[in-house]
SEDRENNU-871657 format. One record per residue: residue in one letter; x, y, z of N, C-alpha, C in turn. Coordinates in steps of 0.05 Angstrom, whole numbers, padded with zeros to 5 digits, always signed. Atoms other than C-alpha are relative to their C-alpha. Example, Ala and Ser with C-alpha at 12.3 -4.5 7.8 and 13.67 -1.06 7.14 Angstrom:
% SEDRENNU-871657
a+00018-00024+00000+00246-00090+00156+00018+00024+00000 s-00016-00024-00001+00273-00021+00143-00015+00022+00014 
//
This chain:
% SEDRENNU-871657
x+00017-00024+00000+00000+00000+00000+00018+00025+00000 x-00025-00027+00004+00033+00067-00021-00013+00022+00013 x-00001-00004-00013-00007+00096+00021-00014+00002+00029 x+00022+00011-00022-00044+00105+00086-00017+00011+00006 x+00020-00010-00009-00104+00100+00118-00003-00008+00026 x-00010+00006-00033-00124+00093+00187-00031-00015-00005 x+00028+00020+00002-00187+00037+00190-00006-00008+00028 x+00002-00001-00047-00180+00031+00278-00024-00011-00005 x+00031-00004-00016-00241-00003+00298-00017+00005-00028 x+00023+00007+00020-00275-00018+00230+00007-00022-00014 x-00011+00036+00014-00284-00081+00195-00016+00004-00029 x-00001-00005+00024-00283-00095+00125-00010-00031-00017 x+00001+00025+00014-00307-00145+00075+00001-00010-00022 x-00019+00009+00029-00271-00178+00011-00017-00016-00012 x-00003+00016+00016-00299-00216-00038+00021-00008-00023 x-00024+00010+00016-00257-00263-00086+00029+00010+00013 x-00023-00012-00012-00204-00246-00042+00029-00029+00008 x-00017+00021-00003-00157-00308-00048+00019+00004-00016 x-00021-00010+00025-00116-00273-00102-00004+00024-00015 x+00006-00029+00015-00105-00219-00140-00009+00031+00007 x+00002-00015-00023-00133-00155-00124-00016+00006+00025 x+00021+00011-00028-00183-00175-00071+00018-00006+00021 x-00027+00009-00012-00120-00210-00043+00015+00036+00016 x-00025-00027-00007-00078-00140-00045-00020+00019+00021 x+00016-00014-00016-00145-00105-00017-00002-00006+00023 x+00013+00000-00035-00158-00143+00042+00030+00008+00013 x-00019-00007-00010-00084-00140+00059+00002+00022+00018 x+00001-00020+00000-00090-00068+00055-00014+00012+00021 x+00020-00008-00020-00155-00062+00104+00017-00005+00017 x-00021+00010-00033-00110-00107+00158+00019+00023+00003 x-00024-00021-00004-00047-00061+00143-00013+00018+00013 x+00012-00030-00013-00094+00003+00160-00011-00003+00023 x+00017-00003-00025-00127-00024+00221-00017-00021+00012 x+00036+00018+00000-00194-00056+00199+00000-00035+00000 x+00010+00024+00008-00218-00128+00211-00002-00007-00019 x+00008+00009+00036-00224-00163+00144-00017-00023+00003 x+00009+00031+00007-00268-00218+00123+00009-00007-00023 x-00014+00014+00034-00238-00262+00067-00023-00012-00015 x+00030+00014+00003-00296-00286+00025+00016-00016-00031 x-00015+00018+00032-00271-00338-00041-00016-00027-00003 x+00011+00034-00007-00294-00409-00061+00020-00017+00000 x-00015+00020-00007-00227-00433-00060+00013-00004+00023 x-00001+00004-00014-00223-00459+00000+00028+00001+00013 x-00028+00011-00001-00144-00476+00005+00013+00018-00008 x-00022-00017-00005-00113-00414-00016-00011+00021+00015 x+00016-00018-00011-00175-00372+00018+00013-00011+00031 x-00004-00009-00021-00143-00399+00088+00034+00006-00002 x-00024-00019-00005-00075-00385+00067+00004+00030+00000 x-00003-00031-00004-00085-00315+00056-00017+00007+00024 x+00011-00014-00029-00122-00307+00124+00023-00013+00019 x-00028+00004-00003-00058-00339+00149+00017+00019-00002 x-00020-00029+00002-00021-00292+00123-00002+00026+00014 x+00007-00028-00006-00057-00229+00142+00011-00010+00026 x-00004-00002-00019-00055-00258+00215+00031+00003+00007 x-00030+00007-00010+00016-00278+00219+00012+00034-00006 x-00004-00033-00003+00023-00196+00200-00007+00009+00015 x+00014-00016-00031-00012-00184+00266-00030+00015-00014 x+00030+00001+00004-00082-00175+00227-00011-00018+00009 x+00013+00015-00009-00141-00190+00242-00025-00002-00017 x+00014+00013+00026-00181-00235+00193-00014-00031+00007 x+00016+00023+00009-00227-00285+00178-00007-00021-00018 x+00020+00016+00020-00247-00329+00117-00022-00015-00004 x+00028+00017+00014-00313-00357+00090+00001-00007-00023 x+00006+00010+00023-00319-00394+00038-00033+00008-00011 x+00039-00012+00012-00384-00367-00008+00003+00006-00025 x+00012-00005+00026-00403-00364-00081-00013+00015+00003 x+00018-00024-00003-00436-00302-00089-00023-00006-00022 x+00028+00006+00013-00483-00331-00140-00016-00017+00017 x+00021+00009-00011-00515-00360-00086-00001+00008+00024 x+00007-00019-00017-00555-00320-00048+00000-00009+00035 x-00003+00006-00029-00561-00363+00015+00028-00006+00013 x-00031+00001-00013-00484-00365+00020+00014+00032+00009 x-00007-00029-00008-00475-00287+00014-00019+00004+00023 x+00009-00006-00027-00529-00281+00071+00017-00004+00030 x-00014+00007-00017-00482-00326+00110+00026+00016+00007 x-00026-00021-00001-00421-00292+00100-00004+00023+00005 x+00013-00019-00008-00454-00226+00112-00005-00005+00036 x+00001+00006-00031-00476-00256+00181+00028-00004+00020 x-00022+00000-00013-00415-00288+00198+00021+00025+00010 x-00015-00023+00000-00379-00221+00190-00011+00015+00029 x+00012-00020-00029-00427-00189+00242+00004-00018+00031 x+00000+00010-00026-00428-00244+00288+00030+00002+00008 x-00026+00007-00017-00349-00248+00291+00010+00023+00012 x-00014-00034-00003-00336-00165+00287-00026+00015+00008 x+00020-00015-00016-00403-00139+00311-00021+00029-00024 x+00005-00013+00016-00415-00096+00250+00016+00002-00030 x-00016-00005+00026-00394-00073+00176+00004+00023-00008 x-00002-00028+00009-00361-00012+00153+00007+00006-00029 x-00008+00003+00023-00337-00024+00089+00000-00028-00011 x+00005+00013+00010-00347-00068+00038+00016+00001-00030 x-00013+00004+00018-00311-00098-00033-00003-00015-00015 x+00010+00023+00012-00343-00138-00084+00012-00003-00018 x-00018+00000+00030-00293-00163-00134-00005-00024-00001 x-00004+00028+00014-00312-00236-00146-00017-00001-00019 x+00001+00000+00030-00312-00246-00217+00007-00028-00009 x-00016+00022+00019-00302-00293-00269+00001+00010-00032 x+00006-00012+00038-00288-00288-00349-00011-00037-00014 x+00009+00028+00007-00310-00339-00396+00016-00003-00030 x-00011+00005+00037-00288-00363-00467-00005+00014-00023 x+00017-00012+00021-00291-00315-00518-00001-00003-00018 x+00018+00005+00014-00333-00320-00558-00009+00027-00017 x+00015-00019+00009-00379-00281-00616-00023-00009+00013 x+00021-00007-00012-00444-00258-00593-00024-00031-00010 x+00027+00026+00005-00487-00318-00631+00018-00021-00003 x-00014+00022+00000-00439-00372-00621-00001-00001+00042 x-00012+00005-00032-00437-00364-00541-00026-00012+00019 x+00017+00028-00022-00481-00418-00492-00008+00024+00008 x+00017-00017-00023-00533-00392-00453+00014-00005+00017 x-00013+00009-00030-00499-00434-00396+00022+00018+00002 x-00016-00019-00003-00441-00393-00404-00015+00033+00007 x+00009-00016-00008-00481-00335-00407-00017+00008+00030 x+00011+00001-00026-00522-00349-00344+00020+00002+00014 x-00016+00017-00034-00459-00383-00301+00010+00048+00000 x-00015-00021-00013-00424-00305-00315-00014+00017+00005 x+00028-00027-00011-00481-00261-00304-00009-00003+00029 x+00000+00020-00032-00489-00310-00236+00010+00021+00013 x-00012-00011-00019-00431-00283-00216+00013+00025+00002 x-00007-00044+00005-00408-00211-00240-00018+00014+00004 x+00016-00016-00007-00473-00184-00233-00014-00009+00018 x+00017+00004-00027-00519-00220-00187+00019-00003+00020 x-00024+00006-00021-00464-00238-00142-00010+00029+00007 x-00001-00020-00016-00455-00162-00133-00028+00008+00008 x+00030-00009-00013-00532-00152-00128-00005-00005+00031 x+00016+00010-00021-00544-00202-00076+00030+00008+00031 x-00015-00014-00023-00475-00178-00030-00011+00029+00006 x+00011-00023-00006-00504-00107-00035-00016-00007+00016 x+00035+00006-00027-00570-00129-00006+00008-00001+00019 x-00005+00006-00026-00536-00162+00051+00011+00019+00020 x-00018-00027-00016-00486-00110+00071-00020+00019+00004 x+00011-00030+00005-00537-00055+00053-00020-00014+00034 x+00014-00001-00037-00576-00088+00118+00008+00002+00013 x-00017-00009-00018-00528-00080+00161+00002+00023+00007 x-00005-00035+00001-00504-00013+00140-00023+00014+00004 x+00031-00012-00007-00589+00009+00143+00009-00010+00028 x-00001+00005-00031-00583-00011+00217+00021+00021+00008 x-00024-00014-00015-00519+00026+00230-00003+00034-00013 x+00000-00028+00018-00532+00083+00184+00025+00006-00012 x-00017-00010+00014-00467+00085+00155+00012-00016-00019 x-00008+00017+00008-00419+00049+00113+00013+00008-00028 x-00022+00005+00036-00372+00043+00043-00009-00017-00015 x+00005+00025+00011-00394-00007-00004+00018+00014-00036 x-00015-00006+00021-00346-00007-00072-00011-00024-00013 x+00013+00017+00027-00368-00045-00143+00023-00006-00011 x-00019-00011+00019-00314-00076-00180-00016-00006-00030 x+00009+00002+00035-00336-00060-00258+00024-00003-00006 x-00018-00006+00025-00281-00047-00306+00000+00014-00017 x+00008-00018+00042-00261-00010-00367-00017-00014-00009 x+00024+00014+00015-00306-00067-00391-00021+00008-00001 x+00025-00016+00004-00367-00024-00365+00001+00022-00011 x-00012-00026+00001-00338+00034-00392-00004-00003-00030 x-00014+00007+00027-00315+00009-00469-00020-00026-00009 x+00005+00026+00020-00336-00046-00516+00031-00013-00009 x-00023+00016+00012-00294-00106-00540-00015-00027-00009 x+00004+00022+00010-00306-00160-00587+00006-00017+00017 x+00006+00022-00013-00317-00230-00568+00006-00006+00031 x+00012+00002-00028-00328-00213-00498-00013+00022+00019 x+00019-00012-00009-00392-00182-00498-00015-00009+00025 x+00014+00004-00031-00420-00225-00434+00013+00017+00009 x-00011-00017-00025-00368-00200-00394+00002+00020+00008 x+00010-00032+00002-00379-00136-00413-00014+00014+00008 x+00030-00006-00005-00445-00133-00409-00003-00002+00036 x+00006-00002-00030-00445-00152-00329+00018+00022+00011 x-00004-00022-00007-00396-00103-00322-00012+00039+00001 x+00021-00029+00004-00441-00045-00346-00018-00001+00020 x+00023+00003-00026-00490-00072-00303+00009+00004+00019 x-00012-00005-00021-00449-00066-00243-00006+00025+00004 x-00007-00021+00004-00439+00004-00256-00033+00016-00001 x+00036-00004-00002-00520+00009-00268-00010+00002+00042 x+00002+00014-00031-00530-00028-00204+00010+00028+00025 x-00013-00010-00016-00475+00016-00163-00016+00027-00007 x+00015-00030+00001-00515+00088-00189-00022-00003+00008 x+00027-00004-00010-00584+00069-00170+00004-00004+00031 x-00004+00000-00032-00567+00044-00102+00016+00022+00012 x-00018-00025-00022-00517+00106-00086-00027+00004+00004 x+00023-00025-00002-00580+00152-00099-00024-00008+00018 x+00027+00002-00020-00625+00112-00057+00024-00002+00033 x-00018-00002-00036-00564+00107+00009+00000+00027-00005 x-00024-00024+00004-00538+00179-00006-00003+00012+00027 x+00021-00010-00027-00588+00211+00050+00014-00017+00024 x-00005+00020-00032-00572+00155+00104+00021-00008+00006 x-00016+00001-00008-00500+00158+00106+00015-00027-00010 x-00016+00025+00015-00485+00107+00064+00020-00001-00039 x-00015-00007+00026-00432+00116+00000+00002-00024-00015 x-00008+00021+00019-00431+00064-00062+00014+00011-00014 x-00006-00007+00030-00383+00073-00115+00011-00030-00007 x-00013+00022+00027-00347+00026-00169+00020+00012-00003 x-00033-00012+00004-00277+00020-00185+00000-00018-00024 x+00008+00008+00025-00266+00003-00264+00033-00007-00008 x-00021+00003+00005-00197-00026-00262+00006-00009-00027 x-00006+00008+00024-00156-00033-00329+00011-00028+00007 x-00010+00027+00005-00115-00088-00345+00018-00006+00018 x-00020-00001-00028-00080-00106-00279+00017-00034+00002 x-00019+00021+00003-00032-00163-00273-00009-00022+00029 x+00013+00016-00010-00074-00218-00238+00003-00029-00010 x+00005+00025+00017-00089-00291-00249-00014-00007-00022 x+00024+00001+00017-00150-00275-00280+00018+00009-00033 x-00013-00011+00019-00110-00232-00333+00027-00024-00006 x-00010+00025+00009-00055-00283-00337-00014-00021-00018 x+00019+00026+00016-00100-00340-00355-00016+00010-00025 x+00005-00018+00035-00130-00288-00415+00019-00004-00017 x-00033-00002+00024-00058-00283-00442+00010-00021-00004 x-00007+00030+00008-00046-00357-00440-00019-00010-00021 x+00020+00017+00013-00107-00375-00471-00010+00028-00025 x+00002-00024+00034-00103-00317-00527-00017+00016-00004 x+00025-00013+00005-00156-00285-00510+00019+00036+00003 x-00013-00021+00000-00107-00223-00494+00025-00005-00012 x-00024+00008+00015-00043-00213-00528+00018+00020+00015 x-00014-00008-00016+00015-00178-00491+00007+00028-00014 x-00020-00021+00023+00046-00137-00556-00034+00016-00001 x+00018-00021+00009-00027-00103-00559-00012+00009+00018 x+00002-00010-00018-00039-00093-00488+00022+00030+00007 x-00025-00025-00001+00036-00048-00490-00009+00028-00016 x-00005-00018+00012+00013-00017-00553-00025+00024+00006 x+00028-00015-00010-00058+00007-00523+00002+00016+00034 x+00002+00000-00031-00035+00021-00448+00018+00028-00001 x-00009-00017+00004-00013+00096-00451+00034+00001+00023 x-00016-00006-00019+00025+00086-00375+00027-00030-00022 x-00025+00024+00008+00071+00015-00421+00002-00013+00019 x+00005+00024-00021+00053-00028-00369-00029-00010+00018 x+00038+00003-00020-00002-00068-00324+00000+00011+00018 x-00004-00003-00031-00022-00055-00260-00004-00012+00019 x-00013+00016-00028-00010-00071-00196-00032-00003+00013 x+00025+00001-00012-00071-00103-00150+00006+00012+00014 x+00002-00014-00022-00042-00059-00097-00014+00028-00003 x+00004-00025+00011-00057+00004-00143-00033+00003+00006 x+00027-00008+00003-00129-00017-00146-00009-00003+00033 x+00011-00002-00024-00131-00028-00072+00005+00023+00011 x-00013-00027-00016-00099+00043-00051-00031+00009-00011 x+00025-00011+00005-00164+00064-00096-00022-00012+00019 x+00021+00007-00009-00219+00024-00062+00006+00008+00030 x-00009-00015-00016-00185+00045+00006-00020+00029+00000 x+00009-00028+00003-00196+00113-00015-00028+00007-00005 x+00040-00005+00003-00271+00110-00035-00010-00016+00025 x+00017+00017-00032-00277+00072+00033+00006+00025+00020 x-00011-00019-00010-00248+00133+00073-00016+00022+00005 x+00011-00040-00001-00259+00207+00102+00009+00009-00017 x-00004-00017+00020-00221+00224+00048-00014+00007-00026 x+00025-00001+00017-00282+00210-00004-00021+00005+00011 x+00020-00003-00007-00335+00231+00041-00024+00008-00017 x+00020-00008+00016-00369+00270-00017+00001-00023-00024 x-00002+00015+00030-00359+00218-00070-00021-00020+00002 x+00020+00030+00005-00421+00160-00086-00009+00008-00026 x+00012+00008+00026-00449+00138-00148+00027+00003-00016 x-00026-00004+00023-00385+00140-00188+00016-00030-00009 x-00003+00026+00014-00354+00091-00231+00036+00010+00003 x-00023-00005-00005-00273+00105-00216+00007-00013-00018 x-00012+00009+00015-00231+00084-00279+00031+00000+00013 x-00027+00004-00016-00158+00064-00247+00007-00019-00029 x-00003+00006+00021-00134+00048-00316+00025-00004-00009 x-00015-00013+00024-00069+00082-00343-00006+00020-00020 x+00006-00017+00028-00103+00124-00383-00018-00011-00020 x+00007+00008+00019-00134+00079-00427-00029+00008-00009 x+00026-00016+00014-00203+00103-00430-00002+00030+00002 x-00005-00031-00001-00174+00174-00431+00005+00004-00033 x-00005+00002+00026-00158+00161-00508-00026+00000-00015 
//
């Protein structure tokens, strides 16, 4: 984290946080203060990274939970309150990509499984947190979209598409918290150097020489980059900021 925040006495909660930048985020909450919950479905690297945080002298949790299913985000939502007593911030980055594809060549099933979980996923974690945070009257809640809600790109219009939605999603619900002390935004990270993004560039769906020649900064980014951002829209230092879709890019949709 490049740089700091002070989170004392608030707890925080990760989805897809077993890697990548969910991983760098929750880190980040522990480093500043805050309780974390780890939320992932892989079980086996989801308790090494709550391992880790502890053995840093954080203090963390993991749950295992699919966010496409609603009675597992309730759980994880609970568990969080029963172990830390409340929620102050929140982080919904569990995602998936799928095979790309053109638009009339691509499975429903594919289309369902990623809509499951990029967009309802974040529906049904909002709900849960947002009960909490309605009880407490306050709270952070961050969306991750992407340039993908932002831009268009051949043969991977699903993924796209749930990303826009996100970004839908995250503007109607600021405007209904805004009043009660509650801030949503979205953070629309570019091309960041993950697993997820790895496993694109293996499997060709991205190509390296046209990521360089499109990326104004000539490089990816860091999951820490996008966690200093989600940090920051969790903070006093964003107090006036909700409904916004934050591009943490390079530049790329500045072109």
């Amino acid at each position: 984290m490049s740089v700091t925040y002070n989170f004392q006495g608030q707890v925080a909660l990760v989805t897809g946080a077993a890697s990548g930048m969910s991983l760098a985020t929750a880190r980040a909450f522990a480093h500043a203060g805050a309780a974390v919950t780890l939320a992932d479905v892989s079980d086996d690297a989801l308790l090494q990274a709550v391992d880790e945080i502890r053995a840093a002298g954080g203090k963390a949790i993991g749950v295992v939970c699919n966010v496409a299913n609603e009675a597992q985000v309730t759980a994880m939502v609970e568990r969080t309150i029963a172990e830390f007593g409340r929620l102050d911030a929140a982080f919904n980055n569990a995602g998936i990509q799928v095979p790309a594809t053109e638009v009339a060549d691509q499975s429903a099933e594919d289309y369902d499984r990623i809509n499951a979980i990029n967009q309802r996923g974040v529906w049904a974690c909002m709900k849960h947190e947002l009960l909490q945070m309605r009880k407490q009257g306050s709270g952070a809640i961050v969306n991750c979209s992407s340039i993908g809600g932002l831009v268009g790109r051949a043969g991977i219009a699903a993924y796209h598409g749930t990303k826009h939605g996100v970004i839908g999603l995250t503007r109607s619900a600021a405007l209904e918290y805004a009043a009660r002390g509650i801030r949503i935004n979205a953070v629309c990270p570019g091309t960041i150097d993950t697993p997820m993004v790895s496993s694109m560039l293996d499997k060709g769906m991205l190509a390296m020489d046209d990521l360089m020649r499109d990326l104004p900064m000539k490089r990816l980014g860091k999951g820490e980059e996008i966690a200093d951002a989600v940090l920051w829209l969790c903070s006093r230092g964003s107090t006036f900021v909700t409904g916004q879709a934050l591009a943490v890019d390079g530049g790329f949709t500045a072109q």
